[in-house]
C-alpha positions, 0 to 999 in steps of 0.5 A, a space after each residue: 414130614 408134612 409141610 405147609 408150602 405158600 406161594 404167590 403167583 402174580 399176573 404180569 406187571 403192568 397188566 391190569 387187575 383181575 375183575 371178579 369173573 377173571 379171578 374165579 375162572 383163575 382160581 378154577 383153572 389153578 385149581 383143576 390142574 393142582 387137583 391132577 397132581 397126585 405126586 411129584 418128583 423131587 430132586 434126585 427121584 424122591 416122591 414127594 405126596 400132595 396132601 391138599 391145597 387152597 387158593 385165594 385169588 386177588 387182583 393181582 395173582 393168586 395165593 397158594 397154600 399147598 400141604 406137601 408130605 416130603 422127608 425133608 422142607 428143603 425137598 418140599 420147597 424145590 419141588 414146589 418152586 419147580 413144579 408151579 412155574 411149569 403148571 403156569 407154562 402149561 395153562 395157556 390162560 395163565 402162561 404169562 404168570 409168574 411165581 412171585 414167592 415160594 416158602 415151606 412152614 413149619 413149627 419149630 418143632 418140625 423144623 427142627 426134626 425136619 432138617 435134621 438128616 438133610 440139613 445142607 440142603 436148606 439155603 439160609 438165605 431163602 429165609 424161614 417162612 412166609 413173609 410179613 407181605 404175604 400174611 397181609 395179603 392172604 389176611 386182607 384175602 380173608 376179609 374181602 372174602 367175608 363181605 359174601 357172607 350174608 346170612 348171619 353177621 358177626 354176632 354169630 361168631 362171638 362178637 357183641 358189638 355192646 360189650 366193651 370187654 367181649 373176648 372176640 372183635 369185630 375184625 376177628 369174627 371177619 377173618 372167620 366169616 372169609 374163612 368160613 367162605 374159603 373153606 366151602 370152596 375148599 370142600 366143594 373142591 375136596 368133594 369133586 375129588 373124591 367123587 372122581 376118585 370114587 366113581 373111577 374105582 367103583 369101589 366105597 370109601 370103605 375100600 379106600 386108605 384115604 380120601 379127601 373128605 368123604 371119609 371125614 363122615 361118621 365112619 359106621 357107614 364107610 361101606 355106604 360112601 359110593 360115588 353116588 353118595 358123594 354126588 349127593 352129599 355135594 348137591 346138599 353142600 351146594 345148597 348149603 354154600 348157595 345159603 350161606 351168602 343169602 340174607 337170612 339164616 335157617 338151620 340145617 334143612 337135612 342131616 347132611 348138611 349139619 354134617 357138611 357144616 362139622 366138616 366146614 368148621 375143620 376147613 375153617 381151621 385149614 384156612 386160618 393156619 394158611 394165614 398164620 390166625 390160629 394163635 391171635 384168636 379165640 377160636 375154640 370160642 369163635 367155634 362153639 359161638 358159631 355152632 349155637 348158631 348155626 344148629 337147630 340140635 346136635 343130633 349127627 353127632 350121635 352119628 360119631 360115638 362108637 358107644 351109641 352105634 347103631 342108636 340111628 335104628 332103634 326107633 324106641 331110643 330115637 324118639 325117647 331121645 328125640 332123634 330125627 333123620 339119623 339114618 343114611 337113607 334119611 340124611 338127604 329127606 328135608 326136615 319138613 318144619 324147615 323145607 318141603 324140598 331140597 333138590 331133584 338130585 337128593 329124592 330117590 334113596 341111597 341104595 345099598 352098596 350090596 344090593 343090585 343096583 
């Protein structure tokens, strides 16, 4: 079962307040070493998988979602509650932190199925959630986080600031900006892993059960998603995150970067959930708003219908169809219209997983 563990690490009383610069070197580092964690050892020996994680750093310490497959919450939690204070022990610039909170959420549903054939093993009195204290928090994370966003405002998530009776607030477009912001953290993270993962096997996604994100990507071309492919694919989402926080709002300069913003709208939902937001906004609105303003086209969606495999190299049905760049080895090539060039990194071709290198 899958379960949703927040925890709040704070610095020590008294200290003073993290500046800008401390609290990415701290989410750096809390990140790197909850990256190392494949799995855990829960109590009596069970194996307890880490399924993904987000940070969110404040003055004070720093919030944890953490996504942990256990077969019951309670396992979940003690193997949370002990593992972070030893990963705090073990950093040395964080070794004076502390574990404020650590809770697991999960639907009723779940609760229900979960604690079924292990139910004296959750203590009542470690209540049954995430505080009313540490929604606040995470929340008010999530709109700090929005003042980054630069490139378009919240107009570009639904909100008219002219219609009384617009469906979407000002407040709620600002959750999803500081969530848009926080998810292509969350990517560039997922992409680090995976790189590693790849290049440590030599082998293509295709080989692999599961990956962080790459395997996220239109799934005909799984057997292409090498190492370098994932180096490339994180250059393109760098660009994308260095545009975001500028003034000003081009659509997607490659084929890459509209499959990175696919995949950033699903960190989107990751985020939200983390602050308990899915159900107090109109998401599927604030989203579809969103993507009529980001995209030029949808033309990488083709990429992901089985019934048109293959449509990327027919170049009849392309131009009938209108279709650029849909080609692997054209997802990185700059829509000319847009950019001359993207970055050094993106010019030479993808080489074919079977061809010598």
């Amino acid at each position: 079962m899958e379960y949703l563990i927040v925890a709040e690490v704070n610095i020590p009383e008294g200290a003073p307040e993290l500046d800008a610069l401390q609290r990415h070197g701290a989410a750096a580092l809390l990140e790197e070493h909850l990256d190392l964690l494949a799995g855990i050892e829960g109590p009596d020996g069970i194996e307890i998988d880490t399924l993904g994680h987000h940070i969110a750093v404040h003055p004070s310490g720093a919030f944890i979602g953490w996504r942990l497959d256990a077969p019951a919450l309670a396992f979940a939690e003690d193997a949370a509650r002990h593992i972070l204070p030893e990963l705090l022990e073990r950093t040395e610039l964080l070794a004076d932190w502390h574990l404020q909170r650590c809770a697991a959420t999960a639907t009723d549903a779940e609760l229900a199925t979960a604690l079924e054939p292990e139910p004296e093993l959750l203590d009542p009195a470690e209540g049954d959630g995430i505080s009313q204290e540490d929604l606040a928090a995470l929340r008010s994370q999530l709109l700090a986080d929005a003042e980054h966003l630069h490139a378009f405002g919240p107009e570009a998530f639904g909100h008219d600031p002219d219609d009384p009776d617009c469906d979407v607030t000002a407040e709620q477009a600002r959750f999803v900006a500081g969530a848009l912001i926080q998810g292509v953290q969350m990517l560039t993270d997922e992409l680090l892993a995976d790189i590693q993962t790849l290049r440590h096997t030599n082998t293509p996604a295709s080989e692999h059960d599961t990956l962080w994100v790459i395997d996220e990507l239109p799934p005909r071309y799984a057997h292409r998603y090498t190492a370098l492919f994932a180096q490339k694919f994180l250059i393109a989402t760098t660009v994308l995150g260095y545009r975001l926080p500028q003034p000003g709002w081009l659509p997607p300069l490659c084929t890459a970067e509209a499959l990175a913003l696919r995949l950033l709208e699903d960190k989107i939902e990751v985020v939200l959930e983390t602050s308990d937001l899915l159900d107090e906004l109109p998401l599927e609105e604030m989203l579809a708003a969103l993507n009529d303003h980001l995209f030029e086209d949808l033309d990488h969606e083709w990429l992901y219908d089985p019934e048109h495999d293959g449509i990327e190299d027919d170049p009849d049905l392309r131009d009938q169809l209108g279709l650029h760049n849909l080609a692997i080895t054209e997802w990185f090539l700059p829509h000319t219209h847009l950019a001359s060039a993207l970055h050094p990194h993106l010019i030479h071709p993808i080489p074919d997983v079977n061809s010598p290198d």
